[in-house]
BALOBA-1460 file (C-alpha; in Angstrom, 3 decimals):
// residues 328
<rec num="1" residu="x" x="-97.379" y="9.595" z="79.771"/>
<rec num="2" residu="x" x="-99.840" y="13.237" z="79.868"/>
<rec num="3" residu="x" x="-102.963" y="12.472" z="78.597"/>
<rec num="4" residu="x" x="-103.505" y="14.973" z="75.324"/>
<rec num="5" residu="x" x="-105.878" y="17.413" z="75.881"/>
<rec num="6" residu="x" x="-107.915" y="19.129" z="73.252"/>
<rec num="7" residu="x" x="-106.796" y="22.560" z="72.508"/>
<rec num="8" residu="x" x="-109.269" y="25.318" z="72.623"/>
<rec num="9" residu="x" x="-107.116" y="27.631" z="70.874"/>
<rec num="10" residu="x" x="-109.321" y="30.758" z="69.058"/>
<rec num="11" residu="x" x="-107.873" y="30.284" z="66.264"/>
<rec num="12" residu="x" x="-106.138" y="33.273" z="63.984"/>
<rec num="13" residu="x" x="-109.236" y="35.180" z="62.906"/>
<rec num="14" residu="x" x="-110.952" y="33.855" z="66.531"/>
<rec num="15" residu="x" x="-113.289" y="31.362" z="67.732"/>
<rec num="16" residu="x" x="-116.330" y="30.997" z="65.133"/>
<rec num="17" residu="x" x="-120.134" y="31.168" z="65.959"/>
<rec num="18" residu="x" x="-122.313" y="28.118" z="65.792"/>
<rec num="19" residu="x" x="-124.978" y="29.077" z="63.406"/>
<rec num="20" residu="x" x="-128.291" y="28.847" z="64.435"/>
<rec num="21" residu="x" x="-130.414" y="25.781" z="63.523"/>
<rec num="22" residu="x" x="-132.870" y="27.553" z="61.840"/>
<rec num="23" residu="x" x="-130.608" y="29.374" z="59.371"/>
<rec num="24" residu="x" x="-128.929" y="26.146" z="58.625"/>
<rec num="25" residu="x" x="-132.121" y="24.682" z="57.068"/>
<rec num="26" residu="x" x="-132.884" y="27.834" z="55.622"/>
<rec num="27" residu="x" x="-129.661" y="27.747" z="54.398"/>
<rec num="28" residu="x" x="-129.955" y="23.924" z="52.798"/>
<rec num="29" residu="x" x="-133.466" y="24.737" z="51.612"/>
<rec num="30" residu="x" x="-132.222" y="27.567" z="49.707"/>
<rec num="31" residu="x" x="-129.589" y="25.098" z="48.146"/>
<rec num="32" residu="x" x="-131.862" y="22.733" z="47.049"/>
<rec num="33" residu="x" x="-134.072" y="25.573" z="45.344"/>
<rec num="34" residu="x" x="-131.306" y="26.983" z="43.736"/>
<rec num="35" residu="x" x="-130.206" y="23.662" z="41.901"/>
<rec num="36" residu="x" x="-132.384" y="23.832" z="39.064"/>
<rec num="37" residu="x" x="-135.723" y="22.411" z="37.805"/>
<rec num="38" residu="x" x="-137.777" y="20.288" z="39.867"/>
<rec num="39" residu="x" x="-137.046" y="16.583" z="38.758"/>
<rec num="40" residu="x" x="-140.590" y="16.276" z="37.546"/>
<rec num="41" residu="x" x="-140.389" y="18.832" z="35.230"/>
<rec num="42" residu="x" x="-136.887" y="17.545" z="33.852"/>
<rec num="43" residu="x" x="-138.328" y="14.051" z="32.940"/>
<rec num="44" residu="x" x="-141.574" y="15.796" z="31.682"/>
<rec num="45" residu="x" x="-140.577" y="15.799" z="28.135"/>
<rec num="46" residu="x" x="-139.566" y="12.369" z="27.878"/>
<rec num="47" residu="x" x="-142.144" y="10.775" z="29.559"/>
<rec num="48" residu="x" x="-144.647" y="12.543" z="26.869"/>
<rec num="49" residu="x" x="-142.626" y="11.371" z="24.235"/>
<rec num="50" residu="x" x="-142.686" y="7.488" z="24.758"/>
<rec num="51" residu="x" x="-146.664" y="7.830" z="26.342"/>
<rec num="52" residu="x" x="-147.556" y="9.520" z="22.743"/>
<rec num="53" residu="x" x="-145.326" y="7.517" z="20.825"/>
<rec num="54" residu="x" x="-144.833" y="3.848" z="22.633"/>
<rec num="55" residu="x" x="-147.297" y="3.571" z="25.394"/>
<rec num="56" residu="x" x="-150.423" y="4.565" z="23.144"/>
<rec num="57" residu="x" x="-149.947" y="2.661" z="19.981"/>
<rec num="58" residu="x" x="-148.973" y="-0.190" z="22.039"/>
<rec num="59" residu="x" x="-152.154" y="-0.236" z="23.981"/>
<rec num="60" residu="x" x="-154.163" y="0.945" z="20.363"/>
<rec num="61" residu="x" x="-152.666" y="-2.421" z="18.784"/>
<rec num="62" residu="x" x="-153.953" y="-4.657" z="22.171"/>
<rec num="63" residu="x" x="-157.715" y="-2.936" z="21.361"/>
<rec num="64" residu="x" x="-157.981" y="-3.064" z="17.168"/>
<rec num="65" residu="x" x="-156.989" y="-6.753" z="18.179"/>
<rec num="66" residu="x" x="-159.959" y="-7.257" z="19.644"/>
<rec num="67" residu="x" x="-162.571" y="-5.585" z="17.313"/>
<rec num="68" residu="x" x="-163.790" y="-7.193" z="14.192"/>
<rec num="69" residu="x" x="-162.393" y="-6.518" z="10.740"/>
<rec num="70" residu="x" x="-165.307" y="-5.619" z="8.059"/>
<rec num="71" residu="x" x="-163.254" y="-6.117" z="5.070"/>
<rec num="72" residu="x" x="-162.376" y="-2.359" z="4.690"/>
<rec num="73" residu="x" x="-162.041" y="-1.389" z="8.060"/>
<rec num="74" residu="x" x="-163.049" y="-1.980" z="12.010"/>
<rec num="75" residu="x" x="-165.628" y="-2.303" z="13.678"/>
<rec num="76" residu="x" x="-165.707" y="-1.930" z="17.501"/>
<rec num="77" residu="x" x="-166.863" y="-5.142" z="18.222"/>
<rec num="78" residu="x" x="-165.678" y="-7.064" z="21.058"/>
<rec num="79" residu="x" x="-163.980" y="-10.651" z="19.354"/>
<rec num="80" residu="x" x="-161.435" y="-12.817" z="20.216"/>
<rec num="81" residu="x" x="-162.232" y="-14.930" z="17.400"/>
<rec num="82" residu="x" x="-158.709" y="-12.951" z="15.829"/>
<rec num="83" residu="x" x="-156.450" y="-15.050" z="18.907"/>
<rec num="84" residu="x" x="-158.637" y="-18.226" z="18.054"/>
<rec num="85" residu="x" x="-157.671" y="-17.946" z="14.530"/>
<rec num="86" residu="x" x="-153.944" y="-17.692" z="15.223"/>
<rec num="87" residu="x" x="-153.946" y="-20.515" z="17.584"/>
<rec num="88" residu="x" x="-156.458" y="-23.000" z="16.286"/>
<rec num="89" residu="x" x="-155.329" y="-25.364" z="13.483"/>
<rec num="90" residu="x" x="-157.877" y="-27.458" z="11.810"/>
<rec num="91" residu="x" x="-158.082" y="-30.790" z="12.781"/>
<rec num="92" residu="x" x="-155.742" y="-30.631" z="15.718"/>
<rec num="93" residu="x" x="-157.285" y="-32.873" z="17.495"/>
<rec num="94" residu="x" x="-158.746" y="-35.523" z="14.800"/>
<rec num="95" residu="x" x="-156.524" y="-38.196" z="14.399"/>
<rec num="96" residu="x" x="-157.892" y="-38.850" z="11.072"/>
<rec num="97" residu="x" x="-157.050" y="-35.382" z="10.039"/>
<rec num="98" residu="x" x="-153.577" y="-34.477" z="8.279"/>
<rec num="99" residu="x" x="-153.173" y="-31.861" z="10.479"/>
<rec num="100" residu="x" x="-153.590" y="-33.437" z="13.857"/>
<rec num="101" residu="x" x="-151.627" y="-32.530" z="16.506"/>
<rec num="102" residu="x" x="-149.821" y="-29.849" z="13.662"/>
<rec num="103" residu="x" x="-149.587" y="-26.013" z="14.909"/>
<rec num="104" residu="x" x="-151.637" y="-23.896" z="12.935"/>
<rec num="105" residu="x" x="-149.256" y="-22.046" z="10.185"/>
<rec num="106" residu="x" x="-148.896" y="-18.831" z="12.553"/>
<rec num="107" residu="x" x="-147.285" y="-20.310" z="15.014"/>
<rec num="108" residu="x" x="-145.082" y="-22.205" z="12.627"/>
<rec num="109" residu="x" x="-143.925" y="-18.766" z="10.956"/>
<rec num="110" residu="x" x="-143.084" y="-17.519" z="13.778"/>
<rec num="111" residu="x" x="-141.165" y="-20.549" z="14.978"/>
<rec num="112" residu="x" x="-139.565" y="-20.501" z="11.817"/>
<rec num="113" residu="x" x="-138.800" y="-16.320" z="11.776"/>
<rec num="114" residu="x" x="-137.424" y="-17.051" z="15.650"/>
<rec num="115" residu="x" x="-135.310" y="-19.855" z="14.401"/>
<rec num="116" residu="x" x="-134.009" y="-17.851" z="10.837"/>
<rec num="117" residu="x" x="-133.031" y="-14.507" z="13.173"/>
<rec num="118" residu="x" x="-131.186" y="-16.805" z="15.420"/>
<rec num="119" residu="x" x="-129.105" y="-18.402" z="12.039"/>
<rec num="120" residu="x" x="-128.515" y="-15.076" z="10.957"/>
<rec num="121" residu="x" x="-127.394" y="-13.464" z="14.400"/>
<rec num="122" residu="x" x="-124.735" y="-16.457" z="14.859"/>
<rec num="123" residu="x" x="-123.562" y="-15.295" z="11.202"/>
<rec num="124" residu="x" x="-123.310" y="-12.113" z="11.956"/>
<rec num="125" residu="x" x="-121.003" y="-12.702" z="15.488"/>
<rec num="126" residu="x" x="-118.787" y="-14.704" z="13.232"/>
<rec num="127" residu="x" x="-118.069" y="-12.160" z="11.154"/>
<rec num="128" residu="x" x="-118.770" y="-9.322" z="13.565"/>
<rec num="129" residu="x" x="-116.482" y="-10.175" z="16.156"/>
<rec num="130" residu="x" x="-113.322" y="-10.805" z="13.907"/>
<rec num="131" residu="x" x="-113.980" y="-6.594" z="12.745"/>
<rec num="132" residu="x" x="-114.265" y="-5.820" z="15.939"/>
<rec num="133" residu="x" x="-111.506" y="-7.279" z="17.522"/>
<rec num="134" residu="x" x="-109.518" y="-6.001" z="14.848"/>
<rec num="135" residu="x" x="-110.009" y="-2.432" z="15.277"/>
<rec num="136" residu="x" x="-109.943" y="-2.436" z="18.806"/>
<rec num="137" residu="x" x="-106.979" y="-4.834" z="19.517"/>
<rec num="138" residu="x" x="-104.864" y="-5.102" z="16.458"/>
<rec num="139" residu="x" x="-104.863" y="-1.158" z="15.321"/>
<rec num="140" residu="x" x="-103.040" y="0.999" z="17.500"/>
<rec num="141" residu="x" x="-103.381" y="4.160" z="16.073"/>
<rec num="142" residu="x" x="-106.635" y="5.957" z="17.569"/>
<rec num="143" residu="x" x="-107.103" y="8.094" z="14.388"/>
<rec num="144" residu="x" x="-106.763" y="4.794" z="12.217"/>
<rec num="145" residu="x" x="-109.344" y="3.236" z="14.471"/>
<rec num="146" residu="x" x="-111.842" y="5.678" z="14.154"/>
<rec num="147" residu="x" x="-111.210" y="5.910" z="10.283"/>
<rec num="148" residu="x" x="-111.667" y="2.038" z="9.693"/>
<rec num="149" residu="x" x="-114.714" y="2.166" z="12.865"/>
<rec num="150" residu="x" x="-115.925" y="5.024" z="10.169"/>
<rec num="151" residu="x" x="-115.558" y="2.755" z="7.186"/>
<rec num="152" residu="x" x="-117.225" y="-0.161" z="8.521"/>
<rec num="153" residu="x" x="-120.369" y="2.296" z="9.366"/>
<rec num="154" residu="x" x="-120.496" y="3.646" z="5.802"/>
<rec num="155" residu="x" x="-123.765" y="1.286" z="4.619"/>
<rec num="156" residu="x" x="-125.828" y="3.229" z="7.441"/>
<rec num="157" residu="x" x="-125.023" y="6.496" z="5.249"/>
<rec num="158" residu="x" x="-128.043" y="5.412" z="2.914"/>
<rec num="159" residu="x" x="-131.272" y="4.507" z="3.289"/>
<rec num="160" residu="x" x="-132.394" y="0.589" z="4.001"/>
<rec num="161" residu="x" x="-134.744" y="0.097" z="0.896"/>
<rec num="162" residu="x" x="-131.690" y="1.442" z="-0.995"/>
<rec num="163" residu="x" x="-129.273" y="-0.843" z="0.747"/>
<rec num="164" residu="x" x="-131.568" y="-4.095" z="-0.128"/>
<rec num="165" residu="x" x="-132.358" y="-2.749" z="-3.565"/>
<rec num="166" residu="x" x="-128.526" y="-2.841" z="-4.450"/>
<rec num="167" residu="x" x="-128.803" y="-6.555" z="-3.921"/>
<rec num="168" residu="x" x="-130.400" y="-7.022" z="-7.125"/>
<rec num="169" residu="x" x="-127.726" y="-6.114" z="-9.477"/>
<rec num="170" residu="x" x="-124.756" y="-8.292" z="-7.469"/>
<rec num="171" residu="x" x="-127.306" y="-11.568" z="-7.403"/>
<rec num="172" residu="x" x="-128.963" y="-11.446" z="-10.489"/>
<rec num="173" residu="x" x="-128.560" y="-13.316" z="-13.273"/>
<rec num="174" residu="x" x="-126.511" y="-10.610" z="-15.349"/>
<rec num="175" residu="x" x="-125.180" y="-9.673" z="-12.150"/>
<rec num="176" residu="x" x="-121.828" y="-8.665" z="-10.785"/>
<rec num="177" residu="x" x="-121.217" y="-11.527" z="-9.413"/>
<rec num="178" residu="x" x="-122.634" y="-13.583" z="-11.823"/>
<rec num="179" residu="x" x="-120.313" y="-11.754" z="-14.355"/>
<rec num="180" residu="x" x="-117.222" y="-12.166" z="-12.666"/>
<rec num="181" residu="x" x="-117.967" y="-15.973" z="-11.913"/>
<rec num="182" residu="x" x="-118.159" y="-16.559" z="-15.530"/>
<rec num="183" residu="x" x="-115.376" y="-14.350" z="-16.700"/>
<rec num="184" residu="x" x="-113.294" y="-16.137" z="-14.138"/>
<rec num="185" residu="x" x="-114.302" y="-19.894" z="-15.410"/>
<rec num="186" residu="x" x="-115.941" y="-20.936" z="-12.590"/>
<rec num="187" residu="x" x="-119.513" y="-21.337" z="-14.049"/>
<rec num="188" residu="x" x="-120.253" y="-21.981" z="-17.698"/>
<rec num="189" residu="x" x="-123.697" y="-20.352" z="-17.233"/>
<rec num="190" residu="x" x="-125.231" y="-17.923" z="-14.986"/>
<rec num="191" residu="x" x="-126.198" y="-19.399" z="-11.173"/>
<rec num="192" residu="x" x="-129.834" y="-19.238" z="-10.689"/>
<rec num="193" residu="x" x="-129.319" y="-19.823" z="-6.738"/>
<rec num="194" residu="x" x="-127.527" y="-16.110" z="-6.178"/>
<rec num="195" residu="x" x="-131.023" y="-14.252" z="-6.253"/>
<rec num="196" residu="x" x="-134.271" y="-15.228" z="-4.990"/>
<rec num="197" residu="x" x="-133.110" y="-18.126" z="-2.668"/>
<rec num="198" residu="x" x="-132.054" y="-18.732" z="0.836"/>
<rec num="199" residu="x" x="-128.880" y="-18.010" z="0.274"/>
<rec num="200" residu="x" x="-129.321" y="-14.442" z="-1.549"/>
<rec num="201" residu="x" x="-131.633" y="-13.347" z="1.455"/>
<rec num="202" residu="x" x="-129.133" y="-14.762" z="4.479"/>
<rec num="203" residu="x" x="-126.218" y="-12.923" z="3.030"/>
<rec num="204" residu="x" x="-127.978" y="-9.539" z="2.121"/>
<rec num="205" residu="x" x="-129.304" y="-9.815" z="6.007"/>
<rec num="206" residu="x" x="-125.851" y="-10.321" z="6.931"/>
<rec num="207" residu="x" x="-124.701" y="-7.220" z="4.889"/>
<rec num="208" residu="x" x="-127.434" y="-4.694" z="6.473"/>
<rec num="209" residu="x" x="-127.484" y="-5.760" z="9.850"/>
<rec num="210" residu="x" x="-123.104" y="-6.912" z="10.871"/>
<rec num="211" residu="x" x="-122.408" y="-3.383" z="11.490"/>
<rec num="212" residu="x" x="-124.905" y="-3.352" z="14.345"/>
<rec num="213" residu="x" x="-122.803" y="-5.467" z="16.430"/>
<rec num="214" residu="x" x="-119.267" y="-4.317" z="15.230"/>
<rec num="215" residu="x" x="-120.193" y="-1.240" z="17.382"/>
<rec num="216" residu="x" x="-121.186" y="-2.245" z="20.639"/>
<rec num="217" residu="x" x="-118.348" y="-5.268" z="20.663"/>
<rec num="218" residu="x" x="-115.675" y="-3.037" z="19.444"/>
<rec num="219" residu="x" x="-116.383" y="-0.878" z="21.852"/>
<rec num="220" residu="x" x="-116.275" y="-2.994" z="24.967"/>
<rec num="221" residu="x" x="-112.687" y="-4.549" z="23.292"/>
<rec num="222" residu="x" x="-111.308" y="-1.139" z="23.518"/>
<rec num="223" residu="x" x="-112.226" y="-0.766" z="26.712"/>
<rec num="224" residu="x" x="-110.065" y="-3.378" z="28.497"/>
<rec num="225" residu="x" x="-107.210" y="-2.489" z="29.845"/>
<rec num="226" residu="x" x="-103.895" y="-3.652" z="28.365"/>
<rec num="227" residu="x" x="-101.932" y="-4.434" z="31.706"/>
<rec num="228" residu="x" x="-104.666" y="-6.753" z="32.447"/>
<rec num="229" residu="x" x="-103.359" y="-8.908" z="29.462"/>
<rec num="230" residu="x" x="-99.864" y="-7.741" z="29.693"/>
<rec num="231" residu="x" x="-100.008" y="-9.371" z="33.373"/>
<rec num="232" residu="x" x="-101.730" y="-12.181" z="32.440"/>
<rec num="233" residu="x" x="-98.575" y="-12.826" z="29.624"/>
<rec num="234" residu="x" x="-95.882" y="-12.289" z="31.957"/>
<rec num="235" residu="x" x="-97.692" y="-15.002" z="34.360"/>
<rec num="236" residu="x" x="-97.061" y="-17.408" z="31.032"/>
<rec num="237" residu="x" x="-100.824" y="-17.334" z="29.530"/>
<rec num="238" residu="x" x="-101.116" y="-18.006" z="26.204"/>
<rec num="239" residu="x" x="-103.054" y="-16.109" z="23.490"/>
<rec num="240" residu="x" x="-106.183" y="-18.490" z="23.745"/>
<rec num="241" residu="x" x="-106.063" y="-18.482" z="27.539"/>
<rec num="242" residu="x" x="-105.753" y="-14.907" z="27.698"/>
<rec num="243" residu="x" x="-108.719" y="-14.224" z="24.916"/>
<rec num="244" residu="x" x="-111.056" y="-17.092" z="26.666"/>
<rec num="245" residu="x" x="-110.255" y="-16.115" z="30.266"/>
<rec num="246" residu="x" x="-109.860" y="-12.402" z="29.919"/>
<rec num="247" residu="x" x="-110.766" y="-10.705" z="26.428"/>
<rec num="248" residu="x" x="-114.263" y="-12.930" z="25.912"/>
<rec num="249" residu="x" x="-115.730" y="-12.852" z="29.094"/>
<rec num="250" residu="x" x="-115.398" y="-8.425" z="29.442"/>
<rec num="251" residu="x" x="-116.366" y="-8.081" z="25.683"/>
<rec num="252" residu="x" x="-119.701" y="-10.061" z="26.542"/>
<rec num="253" residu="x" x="-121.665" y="-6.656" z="26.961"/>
<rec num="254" residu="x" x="-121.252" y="-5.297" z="23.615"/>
<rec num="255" residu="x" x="-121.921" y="-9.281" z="22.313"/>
<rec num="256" residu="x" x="-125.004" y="-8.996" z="24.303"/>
<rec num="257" residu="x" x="-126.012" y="-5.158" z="23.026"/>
<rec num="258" residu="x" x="-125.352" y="-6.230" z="19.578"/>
<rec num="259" residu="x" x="-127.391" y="-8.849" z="19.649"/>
<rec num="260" residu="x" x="-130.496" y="-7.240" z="21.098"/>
<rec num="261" residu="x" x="-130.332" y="-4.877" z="18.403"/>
<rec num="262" residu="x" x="-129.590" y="-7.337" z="15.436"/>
<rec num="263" residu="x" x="-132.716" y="-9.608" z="16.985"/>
<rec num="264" residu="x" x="-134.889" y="-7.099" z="17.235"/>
<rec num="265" residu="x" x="-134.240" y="-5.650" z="13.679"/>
<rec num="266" residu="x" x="-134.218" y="-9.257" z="12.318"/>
<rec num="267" residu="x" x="-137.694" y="-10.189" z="14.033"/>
<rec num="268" residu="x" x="-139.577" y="-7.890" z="12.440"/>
<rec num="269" residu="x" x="-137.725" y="-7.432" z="8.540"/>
<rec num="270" residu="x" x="-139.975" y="-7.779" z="5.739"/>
<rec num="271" residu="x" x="-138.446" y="-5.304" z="3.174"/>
<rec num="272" residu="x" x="-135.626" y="-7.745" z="2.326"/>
<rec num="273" residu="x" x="-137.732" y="-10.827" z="2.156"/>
<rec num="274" residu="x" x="-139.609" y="-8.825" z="-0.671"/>
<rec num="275" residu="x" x="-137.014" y="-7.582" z="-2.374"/>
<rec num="276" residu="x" x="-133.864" y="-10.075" z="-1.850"/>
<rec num="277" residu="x" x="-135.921" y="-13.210" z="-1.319"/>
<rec num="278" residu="x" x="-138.906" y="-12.489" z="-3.921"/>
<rec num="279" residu="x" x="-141.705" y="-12.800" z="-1.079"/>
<rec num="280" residu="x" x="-140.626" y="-16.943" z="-1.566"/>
<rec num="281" residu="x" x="-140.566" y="-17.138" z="2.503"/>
<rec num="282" residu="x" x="-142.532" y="-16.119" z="4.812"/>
<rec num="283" residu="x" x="-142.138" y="-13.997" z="7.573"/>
<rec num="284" residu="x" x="-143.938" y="-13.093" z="10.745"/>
<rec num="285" residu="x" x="-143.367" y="-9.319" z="9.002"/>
<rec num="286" residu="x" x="-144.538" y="-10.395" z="5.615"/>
<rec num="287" residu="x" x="-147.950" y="-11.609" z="7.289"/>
<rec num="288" residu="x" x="-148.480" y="-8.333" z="8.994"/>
<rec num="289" residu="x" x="-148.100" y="-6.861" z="5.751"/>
<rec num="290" residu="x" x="-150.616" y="-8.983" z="3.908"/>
<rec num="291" residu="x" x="-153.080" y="-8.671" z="6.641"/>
<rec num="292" residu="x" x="-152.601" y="-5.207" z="6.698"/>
<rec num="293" residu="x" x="-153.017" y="-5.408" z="3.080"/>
<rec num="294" residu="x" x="-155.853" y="-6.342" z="2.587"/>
<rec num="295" residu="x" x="-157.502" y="-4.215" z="5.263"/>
<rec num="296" residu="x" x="-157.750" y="-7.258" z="8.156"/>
<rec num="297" residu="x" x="-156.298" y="-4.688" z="10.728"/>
<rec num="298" residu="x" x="-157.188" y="-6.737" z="13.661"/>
<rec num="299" residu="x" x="-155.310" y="-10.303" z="12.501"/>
<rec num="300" residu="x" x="-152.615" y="-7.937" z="11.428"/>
<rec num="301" residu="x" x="-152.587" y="-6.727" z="15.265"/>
<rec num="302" residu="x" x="-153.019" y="-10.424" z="16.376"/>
<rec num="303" residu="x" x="-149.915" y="-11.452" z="15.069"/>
<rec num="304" residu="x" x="-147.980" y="-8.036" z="15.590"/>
<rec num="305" residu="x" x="-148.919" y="-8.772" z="19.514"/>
<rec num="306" residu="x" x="-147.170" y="-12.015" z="19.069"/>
<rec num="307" residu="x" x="-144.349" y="-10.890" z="17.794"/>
<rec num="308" residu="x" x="-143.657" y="-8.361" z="20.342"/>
<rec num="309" residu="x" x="-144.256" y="-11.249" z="22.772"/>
<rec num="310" residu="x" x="-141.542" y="-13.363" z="21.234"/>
<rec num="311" residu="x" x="-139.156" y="-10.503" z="20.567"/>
<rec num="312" residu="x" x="-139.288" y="-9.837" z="24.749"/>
<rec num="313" residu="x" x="-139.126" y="-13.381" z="25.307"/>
<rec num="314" residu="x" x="-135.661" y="-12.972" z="22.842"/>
<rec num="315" residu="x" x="-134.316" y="-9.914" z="24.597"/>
<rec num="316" residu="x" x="-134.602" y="-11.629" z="28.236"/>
<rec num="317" residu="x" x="-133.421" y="-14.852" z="27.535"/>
<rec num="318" residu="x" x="-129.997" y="-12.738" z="25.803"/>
<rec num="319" residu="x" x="-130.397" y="-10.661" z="29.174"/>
<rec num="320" residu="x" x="-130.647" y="-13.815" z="31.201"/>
<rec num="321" residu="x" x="-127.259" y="-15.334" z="29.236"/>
<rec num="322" residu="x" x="-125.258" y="-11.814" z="29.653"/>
<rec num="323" residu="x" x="-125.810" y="-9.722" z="32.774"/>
<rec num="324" residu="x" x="-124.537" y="-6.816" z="31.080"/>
<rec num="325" residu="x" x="-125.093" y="-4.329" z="34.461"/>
<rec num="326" residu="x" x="-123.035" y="-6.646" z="36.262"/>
<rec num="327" residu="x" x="-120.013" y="-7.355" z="33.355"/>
<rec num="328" residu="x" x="-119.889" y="-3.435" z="32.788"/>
């Protein structure tokens, strides 16, 4: 067999010139000029933005929480008698003392906020997930998704304060519910548990904070691809295989999202506890708002500090559970 040889045919418009080195960098260097604005200058704007409005008051909190409060104000007074205070319980360490070995009532709030925001979040995913999977699985129509999507995002249309405020006239004790409870037979007088109790602050957290994690799950649902689970029917799955092996595992992201943004919300809600609750529990928010109160700027900062600890030690451990970069 001939051994092919490479043709050096001209070509129909002729052989071509190599271009000279130096006008193909001028060439590439006039590319790169031409794209647009330097990258520095692009991220300019936003990097201002979170240095004036994250970055500073972050690091302002970390100094007032070292000064020393003077009852209507600070002074700039180097004390970490604030951290002390938080930390130190009397009589921790007499065993004589009722409060030996007992964490000092900071630490026992915010224990008890972590453990609350957790309850809540699992309430919301129960009832989340069910609206979510609804919309994105069960409605076919795109329009009539976006519609019921559109419904379901309706209690964002208003403000918060208004949205906990409306509490009051379901729960009370000439309430709606209330009302109807009677009228129906149920009760014979009107329930003094609806308002002002556990149970009136859980579910008006539930209320104001579900739709944040409708959103992110319903939209990782619609996302999956319906041969996937077509396939995995003609191979003889069944509807629980198919939603534990298949529809769980790639709607873990928006689970995840959702409840970063619930957790973070919940952490840190004090308006409700007011309002819904009567200021009957305490809160690592309703602290900061006493302290802050009352003009103790630097405890308020103390414990403010501590929250944001616990709220990244929340958002990690979620991260840790979920890799969302690797499910998406």
């Amino acid at each position: 067999m001939n051994q092919i040889t490479s043709s050096a045919h001209p070509g129909l418009v002729g052989p071509q010139p190599e271009p000279a080195e130096g006008a193909l960098k001028k060439t590439v260097s006039n590319r790169h000029r031409q794209e647009g604005f330097p990258v520095s200058w692009l991220i300019a704007p936003s990097v201002l933005w979170l240095m004036v409005f994250l970055v500073i008051p972050l690091i302002s909190i970390v100094v007032f929480s070292l000064w020393t409060s003077t009852g209507h104000g600070l002074s700039p007074d180097l004390n970490f008698g604030n951290y002390s205070e938080y930390f130190h319980s009397e009589g921790f360490f007499d065993s004589s003392h009722r409060n030996f070995l007992k964490l000092s009532v900071f630490i026992r709030t915010l224990g008890s906020t972590f453990a609350y925001t957790l309850e809540v979040m699992a309430l919301c995913l129960l009832i989340g997930y069910p609206i979510a999977y609804f919309l994105a699985r069960r409605v076919s129509s795109f329009k009539w998704q976006m519609a019921l999507f559109l419904v379901c995002m309706v209690p964002f249309w208003t403000s918060y304060l208004i949205r906990a405020v409306a509490w009051l006239p379901m729960l009370g004790r000439r309430g709606l519910l209330n009302s109807l409870l009677l009228s129906l037979g149920v009760i014979d007088k009107p329930a003094r548990f609806l308002l002002y109790s556990e149970f009136g602050y859980t579910t008006a957290l539930v209320q104001l904070y579900v739709v944040l994690c409708v959103g992110p799950i319903f939209f990782s649902l619609a996302k999956i691809d319906t041969d996937i689970i077509e396939a995995a029917r003609d191979m003889g799955a069944t509807a629980f295989q198919i939603f534990r092996e298949i529809i769980l595992p790639l709607s873990l992201p928006g689970v995840a999202i959702g409840m970063i943004f619930i957790f973070v919300m919940l952490m840190g809600e004090f308006a409700t506890a007011v309002v819904v609750y009567g200021g009957k529990g305490s809160t690592v928010g309703t602290v900061i708002l006493n302290y802050y109160a009352i003009a103790n700027y630097p405890f308020a900062a103390v414990n403010a500090i501590m929250l944001m600890l616990a709220m990244m030690i929340g958002v990690v451990i979620i991260l840790r559970l979920v890799n969302i970069r690797k499910e998406l």
